[in-house]
N, C-alpha and C positions, 0 to 999 in steps of 0.2 A: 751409623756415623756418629762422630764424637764430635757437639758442641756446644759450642759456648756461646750463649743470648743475651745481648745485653750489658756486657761489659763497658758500653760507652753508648751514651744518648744524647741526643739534644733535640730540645725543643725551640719554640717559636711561633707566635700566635696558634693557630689551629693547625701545625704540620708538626710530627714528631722525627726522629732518625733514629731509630736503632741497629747498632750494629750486633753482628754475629760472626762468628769465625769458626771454622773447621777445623777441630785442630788434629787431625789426617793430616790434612795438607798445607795448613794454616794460610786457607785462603780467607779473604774476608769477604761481607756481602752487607749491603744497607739496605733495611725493610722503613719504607715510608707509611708512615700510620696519620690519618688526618680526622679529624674531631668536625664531628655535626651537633650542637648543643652541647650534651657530656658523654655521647657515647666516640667513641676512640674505633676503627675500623683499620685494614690494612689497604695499602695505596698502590704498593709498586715496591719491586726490589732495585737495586741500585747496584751492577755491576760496572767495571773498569771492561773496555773493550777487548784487552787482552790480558789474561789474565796468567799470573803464577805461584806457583806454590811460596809460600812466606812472605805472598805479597799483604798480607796484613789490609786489604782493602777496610779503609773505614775506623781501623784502631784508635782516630782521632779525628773528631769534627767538631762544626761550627755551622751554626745557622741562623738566619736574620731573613723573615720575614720566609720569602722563599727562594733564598742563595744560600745555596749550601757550600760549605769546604770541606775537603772530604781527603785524609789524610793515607798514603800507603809505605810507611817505616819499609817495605822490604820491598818495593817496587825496583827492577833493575833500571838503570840509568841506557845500557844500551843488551837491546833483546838478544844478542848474538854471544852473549858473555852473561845473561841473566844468572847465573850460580856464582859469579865472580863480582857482581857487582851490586851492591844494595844500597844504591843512593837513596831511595824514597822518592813518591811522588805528589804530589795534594793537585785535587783535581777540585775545578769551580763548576758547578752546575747549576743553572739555572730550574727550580721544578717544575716550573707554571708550562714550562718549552716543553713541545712532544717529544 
């Protein structure tokens, strides 16, 4: 597979966000990394429930404390027409929540 790591990050106290994207299928995915002292470890990935091709999950975010905002430029507006329609979507996640 062909990708791309890192292209967009964000931090915030001791929780990082990086993104990565496939670019096959130019889906996107967020790897949460969080810090014990100075070492840096991985958390959790951060997928969109449903997922599509160009949906760019994560191409753009924001984070504050542990709320994230999490950006999808190629997200369809409605799944029945997802090739026809690229509204985008930004999605809030809380991280601390299971």
């Amino acid at each position: 597979m062909n990708r791309l790591f890192g292209r967009a990050v964000a931090i915030s106290g001791d929780a990082a966000l990086v993104y990565e994207v496939n670019l096959d299928s130019d889906r996107g995915r967020v790897f949460v990394f969080r810090r014990n002292g100075t070492e840096w470890s991985y958390s959790e990935s951060l997928l969109p429930a449903v997922r599509f091709p160009g949906d760019f999950f994560g191409s753009d975010m924001a984070l504050d404390d542990e709320v994230a905002l999490i950006g999808a430029f190629g997200d369809p507006l409605n799944v029945e027409t997802a090739h026809n329609d690229r509204s985008g979507s930004i999605f809030l996640l809380n991280l601390t929540q299971p």
